[in-house]
C-alpha positions in Angstrom: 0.0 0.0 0.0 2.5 2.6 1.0 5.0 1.7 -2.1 1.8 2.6 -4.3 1.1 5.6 -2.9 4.9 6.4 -3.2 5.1 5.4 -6.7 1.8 7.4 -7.5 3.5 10.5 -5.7 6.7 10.5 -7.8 4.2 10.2 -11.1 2.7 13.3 -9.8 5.6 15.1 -9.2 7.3 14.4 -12.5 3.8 15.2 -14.4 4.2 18.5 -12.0 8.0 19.2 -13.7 6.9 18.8 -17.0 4.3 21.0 -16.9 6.5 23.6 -15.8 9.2 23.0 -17.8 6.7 22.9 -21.1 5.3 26.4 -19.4 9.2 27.6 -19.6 9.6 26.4 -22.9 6.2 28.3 -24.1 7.3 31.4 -22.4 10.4 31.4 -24.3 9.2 31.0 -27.2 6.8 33.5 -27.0 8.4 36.7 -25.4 9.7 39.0 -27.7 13.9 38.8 -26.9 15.2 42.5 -25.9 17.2 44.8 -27.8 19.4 47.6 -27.2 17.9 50.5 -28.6 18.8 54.1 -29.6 18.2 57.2 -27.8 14.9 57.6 -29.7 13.5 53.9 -28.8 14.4 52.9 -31.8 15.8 49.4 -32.2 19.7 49.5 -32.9 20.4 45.8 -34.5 23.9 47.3 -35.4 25.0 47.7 -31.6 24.5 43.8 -31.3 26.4 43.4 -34.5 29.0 45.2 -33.5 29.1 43.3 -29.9 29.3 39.9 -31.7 32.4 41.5 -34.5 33.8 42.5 -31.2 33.7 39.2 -29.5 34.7 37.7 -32.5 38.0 39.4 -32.9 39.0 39.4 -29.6 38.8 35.9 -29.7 41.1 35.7 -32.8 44.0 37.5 -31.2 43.4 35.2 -28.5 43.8 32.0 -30.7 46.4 33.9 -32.8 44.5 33.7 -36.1 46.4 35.7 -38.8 43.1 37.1 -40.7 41.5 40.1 -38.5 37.5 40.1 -38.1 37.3 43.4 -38.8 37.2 45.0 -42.3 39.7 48.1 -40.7 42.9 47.1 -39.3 46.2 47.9 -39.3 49.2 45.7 -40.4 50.4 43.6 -37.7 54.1 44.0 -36.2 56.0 41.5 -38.4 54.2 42.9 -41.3 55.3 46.4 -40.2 58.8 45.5 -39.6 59.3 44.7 -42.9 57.8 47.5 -44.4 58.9 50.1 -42.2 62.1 50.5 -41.3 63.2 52.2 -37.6 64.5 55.0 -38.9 61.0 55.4 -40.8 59.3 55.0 -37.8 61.4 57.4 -35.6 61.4 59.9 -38.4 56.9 59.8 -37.8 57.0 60.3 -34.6 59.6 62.8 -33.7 58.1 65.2 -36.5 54.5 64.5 -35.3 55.9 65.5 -31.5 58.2 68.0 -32.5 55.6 70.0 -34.8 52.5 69.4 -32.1 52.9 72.7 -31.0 52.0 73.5 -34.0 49.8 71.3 -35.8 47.0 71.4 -33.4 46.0 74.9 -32.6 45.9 74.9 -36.3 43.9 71.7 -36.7 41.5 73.0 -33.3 40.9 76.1 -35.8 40.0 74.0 -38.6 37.8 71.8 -36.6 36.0 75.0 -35.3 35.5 76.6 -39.0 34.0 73.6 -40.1 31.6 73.2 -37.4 30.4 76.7 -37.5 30.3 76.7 -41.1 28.7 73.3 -41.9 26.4 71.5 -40.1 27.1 67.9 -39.4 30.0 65.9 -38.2 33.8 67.6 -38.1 35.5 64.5 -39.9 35.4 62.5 -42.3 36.2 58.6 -42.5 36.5 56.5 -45.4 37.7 53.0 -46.0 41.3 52.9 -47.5 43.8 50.5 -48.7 46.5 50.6 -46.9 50.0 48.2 -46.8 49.9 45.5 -48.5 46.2 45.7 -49.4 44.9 46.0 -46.3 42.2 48.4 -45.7 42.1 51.0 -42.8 39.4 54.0 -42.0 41.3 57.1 -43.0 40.2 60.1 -41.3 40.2 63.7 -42.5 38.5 67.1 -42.1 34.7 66.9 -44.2 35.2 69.3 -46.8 32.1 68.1 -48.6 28.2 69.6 -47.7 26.5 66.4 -45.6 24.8 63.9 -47.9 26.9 64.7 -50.9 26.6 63.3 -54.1 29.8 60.7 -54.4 29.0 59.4 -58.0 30.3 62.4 -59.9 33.7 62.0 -58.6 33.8 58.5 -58.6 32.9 58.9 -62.7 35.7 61.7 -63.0 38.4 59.2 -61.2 37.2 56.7 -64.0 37.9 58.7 -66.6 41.1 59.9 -65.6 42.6 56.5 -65.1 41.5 55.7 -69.0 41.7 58.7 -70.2 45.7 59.2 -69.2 45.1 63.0 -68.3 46.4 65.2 -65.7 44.7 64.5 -62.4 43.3 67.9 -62.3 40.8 68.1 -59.1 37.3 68.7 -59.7 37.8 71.7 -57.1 39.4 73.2 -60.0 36.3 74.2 -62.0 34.0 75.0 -58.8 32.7 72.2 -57.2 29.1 73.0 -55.3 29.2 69.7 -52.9 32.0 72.0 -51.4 31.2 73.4 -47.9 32.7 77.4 -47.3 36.1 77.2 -47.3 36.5 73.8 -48.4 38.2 74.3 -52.1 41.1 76.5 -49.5 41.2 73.6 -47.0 41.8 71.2 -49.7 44.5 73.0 -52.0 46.6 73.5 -49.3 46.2 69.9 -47.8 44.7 71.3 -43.9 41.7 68.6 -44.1 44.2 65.9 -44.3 45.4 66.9 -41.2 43.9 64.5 -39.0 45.5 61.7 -41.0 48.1 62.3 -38.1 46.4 60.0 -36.2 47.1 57.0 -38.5 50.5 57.9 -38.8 50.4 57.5 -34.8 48.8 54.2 -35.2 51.0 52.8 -37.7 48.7 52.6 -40.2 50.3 55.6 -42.5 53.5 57.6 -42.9 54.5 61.0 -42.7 56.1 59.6 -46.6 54.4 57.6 -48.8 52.0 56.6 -51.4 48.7 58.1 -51.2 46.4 56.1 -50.3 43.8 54.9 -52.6 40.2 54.2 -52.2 38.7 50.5 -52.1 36.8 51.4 -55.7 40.3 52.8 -57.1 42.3 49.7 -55.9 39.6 47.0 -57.6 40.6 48.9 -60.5 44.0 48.7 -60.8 45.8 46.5 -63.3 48.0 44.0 -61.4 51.4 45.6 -62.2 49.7 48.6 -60.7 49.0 47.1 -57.3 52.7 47.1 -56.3 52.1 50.6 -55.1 50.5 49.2 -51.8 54.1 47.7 -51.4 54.6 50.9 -48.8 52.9 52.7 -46.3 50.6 54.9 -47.5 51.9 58.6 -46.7 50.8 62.1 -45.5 53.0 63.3 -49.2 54.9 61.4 -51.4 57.5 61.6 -54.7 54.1 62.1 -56.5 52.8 65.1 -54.0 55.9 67.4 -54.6 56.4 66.3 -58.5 53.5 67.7 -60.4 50.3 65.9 -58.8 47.6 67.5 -60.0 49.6 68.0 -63.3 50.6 64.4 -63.8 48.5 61.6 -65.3 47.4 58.9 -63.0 49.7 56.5 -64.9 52.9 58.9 -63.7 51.4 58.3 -60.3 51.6 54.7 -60.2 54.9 54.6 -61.9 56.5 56.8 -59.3 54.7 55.3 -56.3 55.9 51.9 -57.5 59.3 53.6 -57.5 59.6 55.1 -54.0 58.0 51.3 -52.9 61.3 49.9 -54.5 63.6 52.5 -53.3 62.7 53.6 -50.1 65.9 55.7 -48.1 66.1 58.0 -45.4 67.7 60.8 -47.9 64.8 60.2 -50.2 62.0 60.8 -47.2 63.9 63.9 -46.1 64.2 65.5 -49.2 60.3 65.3 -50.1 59.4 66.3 -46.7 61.8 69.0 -47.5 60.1 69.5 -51.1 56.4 69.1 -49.4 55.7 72.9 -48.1 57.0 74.8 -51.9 54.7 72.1 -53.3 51.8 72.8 -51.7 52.3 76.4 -52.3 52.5 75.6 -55.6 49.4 73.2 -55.3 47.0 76.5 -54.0 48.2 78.9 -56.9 47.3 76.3 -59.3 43.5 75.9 -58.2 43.6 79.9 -58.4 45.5 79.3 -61.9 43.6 76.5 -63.2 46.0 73.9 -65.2 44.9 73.3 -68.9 43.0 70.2 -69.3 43.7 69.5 -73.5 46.1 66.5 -73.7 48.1 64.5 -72.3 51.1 66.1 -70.4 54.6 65.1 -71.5 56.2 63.0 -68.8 57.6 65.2 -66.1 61.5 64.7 -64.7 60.9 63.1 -61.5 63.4 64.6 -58.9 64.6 62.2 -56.0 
């Protein structure tokens, strides 16, 4: 008698647990799963993506996985110590500390123009292709009105690399996307300013190529590509020979040709060359440059 009533018990407690684990199992199913949303109550999807990218990667440098998660990143160490050599590296940073007095109350008057002129954010970031291939989010002053129109220039850039004419700017013949100011920020090379944060991370060089944008790069013939073979720069042997009045095939060819000889007299003499150059650069958007033909090869100085 007494084991029945045991063994009927247990039934009854078991049919009890079920019943509330099934209740669980309903109620999971059916309440909605919270999300993190904006300041507006909005749902914000992208916040949970970008919790799981960042999971995700720190995981990887935990296991030691070559291949980074995210679509930015810099080139790791080894990577860097072959591409940059110490003297490179030392050259970066002293200039960067040495000229801080400098550089930033200019770039803090920049910023403030920009904001008081322009509505919407100070800078501007844009996937590039840095070292080796690798993309990195470059960061400059926004020159541009918010919202601007990016197909026109993306059209121009085609034509130039087919056309083999000189890379004049479409600054040159007045450009409306431009916010006040911004064709004078431009010529003389202040919005690229804050690019002196990349330098600091490693990810550019006070001397280099510059660097190209993801659509430019897919573009590029495969000879072409061996202009990645160096960090991408603040100026370059292009910058302070001609630029706006070379054709994008003089470009690669002398990018490919400070890749292959890179030299500590070679980076001092273009930083050297940098400041006439961009003088020259700003009289030549008040002068604009012809655009009928192709321009004879110019004599690249070294």
């Amino acid at each position: 008698m007494s084991q029945s009533l045991g063994l009927q018990g247990q039934e009854k407690r078991e049919q009890i647990m079920e019943g509330r684990t099934s209740e669980v199992q309903k109620a999971n199913r059916e309440a909605p799963v919270d999300r993190v949303a904006s300041g507006d109550g909005e749902e914000a999807p992208e916040v949970t993506r970008f919790l799981h990218q960042l999971v995700t990667e720190v995981a990887r440098v935990h296991r030691g996985d070559s291949e980074p998660s995210f679509p930015s990143s810099p080139c790791s160490r080894a990577e860097l110590a072959a591409a940059l050599p110490k003297w490179k590296r030392f050259i970066d940073l002293a200039v960067v500390t040495l000229l801080f007095p400098v550089w930033l109350p200019v770039m803090t008057l920049v910023a403030l123009w920009v904001a008081v002129t322009s509505p919407g954010p100070i800078f501007y970031r844009q996937p590039r292709i840095g070292f080796k291939g690798r993309r990195f989010m470059l960061v400059k002053f926004r020159t541009m009105k918010v919202n601007a129109e990016t197909h026109i220039h993306e059209a121009y850039l085609e034509h130039l690399i087919i056309s083999d004419r000189p890379m004049i700017k479409l600054d040159a013949t007045g450009d409306p996307r431009l916010i006040l100011g911004g064709k004078f920020l431009r010529a003389t090379g202040l919005d690229e300013l804050p690019q002196i944060f990349n330098v600091l991370k490693g990810e550019m060089s006070l001397v280099g190529p510059r660097p190209c944008t993801v659509g430019e790069f897919e573009r590029y013939a495969p000879e072409q590509r061996a202009r990645v073979n160096a960090l991408p720069g603040l100026t370059g042997l292009w910058q302070v020979n001609g630029k706006n009045r070379t054709t994008f095939r003089q470009m690669i060819e002398m990018d490919i040709f400070y890749a292959r000889n890179i030299s500590l007299s070679l980076d001092i003499k273009i930083i050297l060359r940098t400041p006439p150059a961009i003088v020259g650069q700003f009289f030549d958007t008040v002068r604009p440059l012809p655009r009928s033909g192709a321009q004879p090869t110019p004599t690249v100085k070294t």
